[in-house]
C-alpha positions as CSV (number, residue, x, y, z in Angstrom):
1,X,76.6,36.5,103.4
2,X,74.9,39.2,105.5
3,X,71.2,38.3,107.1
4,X,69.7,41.8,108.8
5,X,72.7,43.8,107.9
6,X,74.6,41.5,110.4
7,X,77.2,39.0,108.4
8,X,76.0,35.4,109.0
9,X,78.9,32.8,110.5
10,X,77.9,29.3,109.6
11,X,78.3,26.8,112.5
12,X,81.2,24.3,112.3
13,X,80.3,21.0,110.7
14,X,81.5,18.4,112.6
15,X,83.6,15.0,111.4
16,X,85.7,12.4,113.1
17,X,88.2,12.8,110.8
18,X,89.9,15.4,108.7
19,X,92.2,15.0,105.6
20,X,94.0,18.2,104.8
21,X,96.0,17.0,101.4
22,X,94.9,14.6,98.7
23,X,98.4,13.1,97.1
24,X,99.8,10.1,97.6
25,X,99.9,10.4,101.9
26,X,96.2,11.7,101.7
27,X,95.1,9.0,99.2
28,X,96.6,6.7,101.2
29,X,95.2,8.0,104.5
30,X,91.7,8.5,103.2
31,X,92.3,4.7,101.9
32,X,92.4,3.2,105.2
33,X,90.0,5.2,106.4
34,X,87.6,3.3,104.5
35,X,89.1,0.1,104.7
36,X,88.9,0.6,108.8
37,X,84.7,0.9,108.1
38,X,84.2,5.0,108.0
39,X,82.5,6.6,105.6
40,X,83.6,9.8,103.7
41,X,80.5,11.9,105.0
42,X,79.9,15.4,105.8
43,X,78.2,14.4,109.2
44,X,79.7,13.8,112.5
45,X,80.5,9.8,111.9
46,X,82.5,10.3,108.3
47,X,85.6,11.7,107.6
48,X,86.4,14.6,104.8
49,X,89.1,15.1,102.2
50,X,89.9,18.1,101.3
51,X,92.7,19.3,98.8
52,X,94.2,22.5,97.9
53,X,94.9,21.2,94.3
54,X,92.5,22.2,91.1
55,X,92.7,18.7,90.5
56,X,93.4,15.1,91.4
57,X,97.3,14.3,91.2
58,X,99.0,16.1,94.0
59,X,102.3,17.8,93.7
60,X,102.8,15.6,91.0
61,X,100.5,17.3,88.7
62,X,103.2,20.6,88.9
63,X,106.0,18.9,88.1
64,X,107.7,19.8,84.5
65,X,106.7,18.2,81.5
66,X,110.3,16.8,80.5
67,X,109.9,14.6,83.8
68,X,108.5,11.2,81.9
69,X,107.3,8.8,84.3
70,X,110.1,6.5,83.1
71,X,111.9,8.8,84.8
72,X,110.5,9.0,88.3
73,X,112.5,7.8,91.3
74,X,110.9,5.5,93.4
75,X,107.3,5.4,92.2
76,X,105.4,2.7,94.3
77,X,101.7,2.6,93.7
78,X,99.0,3.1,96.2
79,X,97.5,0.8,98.9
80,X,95.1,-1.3,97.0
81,X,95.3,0.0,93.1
82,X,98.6,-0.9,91.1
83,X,99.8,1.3,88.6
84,X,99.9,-1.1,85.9
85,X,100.6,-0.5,81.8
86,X,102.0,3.4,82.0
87,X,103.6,4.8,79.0
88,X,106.9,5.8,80.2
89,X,107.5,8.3,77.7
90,X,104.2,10.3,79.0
91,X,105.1,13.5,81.4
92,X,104.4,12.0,84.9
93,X,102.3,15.2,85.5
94,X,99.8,13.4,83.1
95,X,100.4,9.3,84.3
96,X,100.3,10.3,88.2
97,X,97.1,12.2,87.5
98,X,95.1,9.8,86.2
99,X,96.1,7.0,87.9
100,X,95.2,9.5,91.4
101,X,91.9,10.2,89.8
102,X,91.0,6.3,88.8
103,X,91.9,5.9,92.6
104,X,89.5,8.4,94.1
105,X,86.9,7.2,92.0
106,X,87.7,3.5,92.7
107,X,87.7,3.9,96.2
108,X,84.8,6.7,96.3
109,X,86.7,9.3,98.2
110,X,84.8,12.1,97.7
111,X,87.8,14.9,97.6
112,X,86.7,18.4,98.3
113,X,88.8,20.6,95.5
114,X,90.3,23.0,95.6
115,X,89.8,24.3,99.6
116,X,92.7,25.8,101.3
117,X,93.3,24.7,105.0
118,X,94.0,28.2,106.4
119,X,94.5,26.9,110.3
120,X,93.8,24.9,112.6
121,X,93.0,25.8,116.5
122,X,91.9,24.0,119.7
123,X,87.9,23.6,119.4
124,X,84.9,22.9,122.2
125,X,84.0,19.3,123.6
126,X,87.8,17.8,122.9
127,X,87.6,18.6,118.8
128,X,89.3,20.4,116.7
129,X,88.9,23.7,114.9
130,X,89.6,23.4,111.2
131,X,89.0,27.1,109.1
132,X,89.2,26.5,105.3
133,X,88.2,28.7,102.3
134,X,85.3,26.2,102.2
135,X,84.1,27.0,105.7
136,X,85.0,25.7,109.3
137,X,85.5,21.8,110.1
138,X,85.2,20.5,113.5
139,X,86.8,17.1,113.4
140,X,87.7,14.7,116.3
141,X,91.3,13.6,114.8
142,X,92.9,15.5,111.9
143,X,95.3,14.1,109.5
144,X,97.9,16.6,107.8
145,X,99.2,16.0,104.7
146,X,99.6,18.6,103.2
147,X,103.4,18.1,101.5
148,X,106.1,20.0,100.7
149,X,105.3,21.4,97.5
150,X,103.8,25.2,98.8
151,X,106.9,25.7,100.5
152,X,109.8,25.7,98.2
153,X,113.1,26.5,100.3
154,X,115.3,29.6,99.3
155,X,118.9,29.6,101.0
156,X,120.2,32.9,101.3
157,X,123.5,33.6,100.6
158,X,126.1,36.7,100.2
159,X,125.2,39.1,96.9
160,X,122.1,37.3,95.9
161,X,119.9,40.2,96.0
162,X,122.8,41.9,93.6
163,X,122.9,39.5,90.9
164,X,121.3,40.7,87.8
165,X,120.4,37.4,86.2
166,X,117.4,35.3,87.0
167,X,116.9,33.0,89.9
168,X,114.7,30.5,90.0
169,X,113.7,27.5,91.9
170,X,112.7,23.4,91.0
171,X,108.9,24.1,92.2
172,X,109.2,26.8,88.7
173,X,111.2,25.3,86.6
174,X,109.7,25.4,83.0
175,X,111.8,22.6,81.2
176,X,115.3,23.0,78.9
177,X,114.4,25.1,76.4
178,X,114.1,28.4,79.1
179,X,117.8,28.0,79.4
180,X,118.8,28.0,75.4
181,X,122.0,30.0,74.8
182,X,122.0,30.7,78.5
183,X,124.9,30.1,81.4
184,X,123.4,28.3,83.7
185,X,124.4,27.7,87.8
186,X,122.5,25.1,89.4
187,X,122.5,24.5,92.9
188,X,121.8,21.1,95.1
189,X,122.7,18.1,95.5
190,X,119.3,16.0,94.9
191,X,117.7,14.3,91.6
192,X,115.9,16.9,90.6
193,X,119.8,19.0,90.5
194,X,121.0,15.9,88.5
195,X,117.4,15.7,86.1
196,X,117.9,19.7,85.6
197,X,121.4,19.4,84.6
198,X,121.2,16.6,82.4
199,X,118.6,18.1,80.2
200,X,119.9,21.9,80.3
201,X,123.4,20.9,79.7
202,X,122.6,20.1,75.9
203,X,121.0,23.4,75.0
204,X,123.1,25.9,77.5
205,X,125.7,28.0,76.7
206,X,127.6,26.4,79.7
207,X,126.5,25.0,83.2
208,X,127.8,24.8,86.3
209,X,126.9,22.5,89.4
210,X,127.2,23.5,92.9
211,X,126.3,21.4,96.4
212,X,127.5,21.6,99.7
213,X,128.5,17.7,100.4
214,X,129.6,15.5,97.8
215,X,126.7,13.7,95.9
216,X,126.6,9.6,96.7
217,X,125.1,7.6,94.1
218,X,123.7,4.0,94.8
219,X,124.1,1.4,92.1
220,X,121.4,-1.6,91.8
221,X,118.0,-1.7,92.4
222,X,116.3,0.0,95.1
223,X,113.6,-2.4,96.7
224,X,110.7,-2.0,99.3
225,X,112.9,-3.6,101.9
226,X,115.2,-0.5,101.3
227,X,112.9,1.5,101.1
228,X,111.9,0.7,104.7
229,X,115.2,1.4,105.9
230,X,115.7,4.6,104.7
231,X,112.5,5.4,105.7
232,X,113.1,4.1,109.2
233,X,116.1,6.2,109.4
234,X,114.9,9.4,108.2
235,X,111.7,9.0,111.3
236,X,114.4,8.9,114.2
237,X,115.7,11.9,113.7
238,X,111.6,13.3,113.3
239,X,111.1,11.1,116.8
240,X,113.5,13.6,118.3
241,X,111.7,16.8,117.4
242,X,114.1,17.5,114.4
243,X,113.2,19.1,111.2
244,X,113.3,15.9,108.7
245,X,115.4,15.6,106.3
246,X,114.6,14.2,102.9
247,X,114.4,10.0,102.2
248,X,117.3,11.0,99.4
249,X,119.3,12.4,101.9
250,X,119.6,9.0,103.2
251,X,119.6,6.3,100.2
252,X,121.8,8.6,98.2
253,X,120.7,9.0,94.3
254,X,120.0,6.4,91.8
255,X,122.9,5.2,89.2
256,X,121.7,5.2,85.7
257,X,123.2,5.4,82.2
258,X,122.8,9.0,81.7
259,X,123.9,10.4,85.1
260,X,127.4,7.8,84.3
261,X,127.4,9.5,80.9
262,X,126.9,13.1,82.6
263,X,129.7,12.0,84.6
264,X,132.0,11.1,82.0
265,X,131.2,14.5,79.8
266,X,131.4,16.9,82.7
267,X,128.1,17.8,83.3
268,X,128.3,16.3,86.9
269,X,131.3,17.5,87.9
270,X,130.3,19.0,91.0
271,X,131.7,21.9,93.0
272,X,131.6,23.1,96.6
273,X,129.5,25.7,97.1
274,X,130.1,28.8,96.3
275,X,131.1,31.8,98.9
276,X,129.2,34.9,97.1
277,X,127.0,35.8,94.3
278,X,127.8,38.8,92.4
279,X,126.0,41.0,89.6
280,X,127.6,38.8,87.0
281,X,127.8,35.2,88.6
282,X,129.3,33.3,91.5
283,X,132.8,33.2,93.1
284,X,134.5,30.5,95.3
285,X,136.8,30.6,97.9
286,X,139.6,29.8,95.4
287,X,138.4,32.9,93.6
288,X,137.3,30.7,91.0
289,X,134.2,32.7,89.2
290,X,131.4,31.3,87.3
291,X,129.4,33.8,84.9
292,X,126.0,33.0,85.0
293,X,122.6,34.2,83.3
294,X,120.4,32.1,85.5
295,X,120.9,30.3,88.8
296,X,118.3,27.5,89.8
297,X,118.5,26.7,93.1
298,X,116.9,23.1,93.5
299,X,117.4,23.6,96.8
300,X,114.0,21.0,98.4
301,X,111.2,22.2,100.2
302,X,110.3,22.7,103.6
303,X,107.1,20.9,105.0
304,X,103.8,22.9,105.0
305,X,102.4,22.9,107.7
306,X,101.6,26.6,109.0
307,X,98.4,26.0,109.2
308,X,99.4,24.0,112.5
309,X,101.0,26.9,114.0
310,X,98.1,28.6,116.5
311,X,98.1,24.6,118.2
312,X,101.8,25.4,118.7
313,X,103.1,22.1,118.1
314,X,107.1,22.5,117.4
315,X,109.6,21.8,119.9
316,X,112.6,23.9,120.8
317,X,114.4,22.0,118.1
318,X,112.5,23.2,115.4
319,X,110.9,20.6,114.6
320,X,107.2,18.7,115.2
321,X,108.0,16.0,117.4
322,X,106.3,12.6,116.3
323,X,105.4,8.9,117.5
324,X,105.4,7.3,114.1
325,X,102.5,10.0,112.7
326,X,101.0,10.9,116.0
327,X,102.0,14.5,117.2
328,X,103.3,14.3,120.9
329,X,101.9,17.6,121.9
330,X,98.6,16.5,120.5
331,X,97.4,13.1,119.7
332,X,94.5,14.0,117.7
333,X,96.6,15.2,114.9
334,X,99.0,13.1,112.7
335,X,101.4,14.1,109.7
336,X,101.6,11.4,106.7
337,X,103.6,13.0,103.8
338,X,106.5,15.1,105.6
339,X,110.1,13.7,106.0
340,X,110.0,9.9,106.6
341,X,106.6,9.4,104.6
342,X,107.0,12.1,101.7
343,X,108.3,8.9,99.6
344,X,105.3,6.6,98.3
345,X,107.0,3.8,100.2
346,X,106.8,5.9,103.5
347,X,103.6,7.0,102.6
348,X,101.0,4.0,102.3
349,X,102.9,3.0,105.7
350,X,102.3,5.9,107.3
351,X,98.8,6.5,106.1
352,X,97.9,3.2,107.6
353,X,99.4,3.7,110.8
354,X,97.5,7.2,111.2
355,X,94.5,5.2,110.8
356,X,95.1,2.3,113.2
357,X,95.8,4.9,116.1
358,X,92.7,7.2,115.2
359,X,90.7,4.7,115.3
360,X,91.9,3.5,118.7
361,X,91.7,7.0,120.0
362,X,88.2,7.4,118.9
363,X,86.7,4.5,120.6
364,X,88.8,5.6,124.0
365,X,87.4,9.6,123.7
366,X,84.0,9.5,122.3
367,X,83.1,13.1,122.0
368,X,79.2,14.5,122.1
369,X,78.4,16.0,118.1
């Protein structure tokens, strides 16, 4: 808006605490905010949730249809809300999204939907500058979780500019019936490579699976205890200022029926990876060729967390170096939802954690509004 000719800039509102991300890290965060005695407020003494999403459900809520929710790996519910009576034929898109909106409204969260966090910069009297499509924020502590879902990762490799078919990756992918009649390549080694193959290898003229480790597979069930483990694993190498790596990475994938079935048919016989693509397909080392139409590169995704960048937080590693959630370059910000808390599990732990330090570091810096 323009007042005089002269375009107006609306003053910062200021918060203690800022929620950048409203799934299952947000939810949790903004959880234990409340639970700790803070309101969600727009004045200086509340906190603020604000989610890029058109709606309540998180990543969750882009997933494919043909993932049911009987289907999901790992699914444990929320701090203070169970998940109780889901139909486990219903496309978890739909299950998650409800049960994420009956928590907002349970708890009275108040998300702001849909604001982009743009970036975040150093402010004036010891806050921080938060710029979002929805205006400029000026908490005390922020808390990113923003997930991984914006920022699918795209390896590169030789000829993949030259192949003529179509390449797409999990954050797209539209369901089995794209790849009717079709040759089909899929690449990595994660459940969502397994979930893809299973359900493409029916319809498709032929598949092919490529990774570059072996796959592990865990038979039994896969408790919180763990859950906890993996998790504890995965935040060692993020305590060193290492990219993290995916909870997967480190329990290995889930044993089921259809993945021994897969198994047994050929579907998940896995190769190494590939050394080039070409117009028409892939070649190995071996010169083995594969002729594909499509290759889907379910590949994971990298965290999201550009909007961190003018704080200059990474280390020379590459990575954000962490103390549980707290950033060691800047202890007013925390990251609930990346690496060792992307997983539900790791999530309502980390959430609460972010919370219990905040708090502390708010009553040992009280800043002027």
């Amino acid at each position: 808006m323009k007042q005089n000719g002269t375009p107006r800039t609306e003053a910062p509102r200021p918060v203690d605490v800022l929620v950048a991300g409203a799934g299952q890290a947000g939810l949790s965060a903004a959880y234990h905010l409340r639970r700790s005695g803070m309101e969600p407020a727009d004045g200086p003494g509340g906190f603020v949730v604000l989610d890029h999403a058109p709606r309540p459900g998180g990543a969750w809520q882009f997933r494919w249809p043909t993932l049911t929710y009987g289907r999901v790996h790992g699914m444990h519910a929320l701090p203070g809300m169970e998940l109780t009576g889901a139909d486990e034929t219903r496309p978890s898109s739909e299950v998650i999204g409800a049960y994420f909106r009956a928590y907002e409204e349970r708890f009275g969260l108040r998300v702001r939907r849909p604001v982009d966090v743009r970036a975040v910069r150093e402010g004036e009297g010891g806050r921080l500058l938060v710029e979002t499509s929805d205006g400029v924020w000026a908490p005390r502590a922020l808390i990113s979780a923003t997930g991984t879902w914006d920022r699918p990762f795209w390896p590169r490799y030789p000829g993949q500019e030259e192949f003529r078919g179509r390449q797409l990756h999990t954050a797209g992918y539209p369901g089995p019936d794209a790849f009717a009649g079709q040759r089909v390549l899929v690449v990595g080694g994660g459940t969502s490579a397994v979930q893809h193959l299973l359900e493409i290898a029916p319809v498709a003229a032929a598949t092919a699976w490529a990774t570059r480790r072996p796959p592990e597979f865990h038979d039994g069930p896969f408790d919180e205890d763990q859950g906890r483990q993996a998790v504890a694993r995965v935040d060692e190498r993020v305590r060193q200022g290492l990219p993290p790596r995916s909870v997967v990475s480190v329990t290995g994938l889930p044993m089921n029926e259809a993945i021994r079935r897969g198994m047994a048919d050929g579907t998940l016989s896995r190769r190494p990876m590939f050394e080039r693509l070409t117009p028409e397909g892939a070649v190995w080392a071996d010169g083995t060729v594969f002729e594909a139409d499509v290759v889907l590169w379910a590949t994971g995704f990298r965290a999201a967390v550009d909007h961190l960048a003018p704080l200059r937080l990474r280390e020379p590693g590459g990575g954000i170096q962490v103390d549980g959630t707290r950033v060691v370059r800047d202890p007013r910000v925390h990251l609930v939802g990346y690496g060792p808390s992307a997983s539900t599990i790791g999530a309502n732990r980390a959430g609460r954690a972010a919370v219990r330090e905040i708090r502390a570091l708010l009553a040992r810096e009280p800043v002027a509004v």
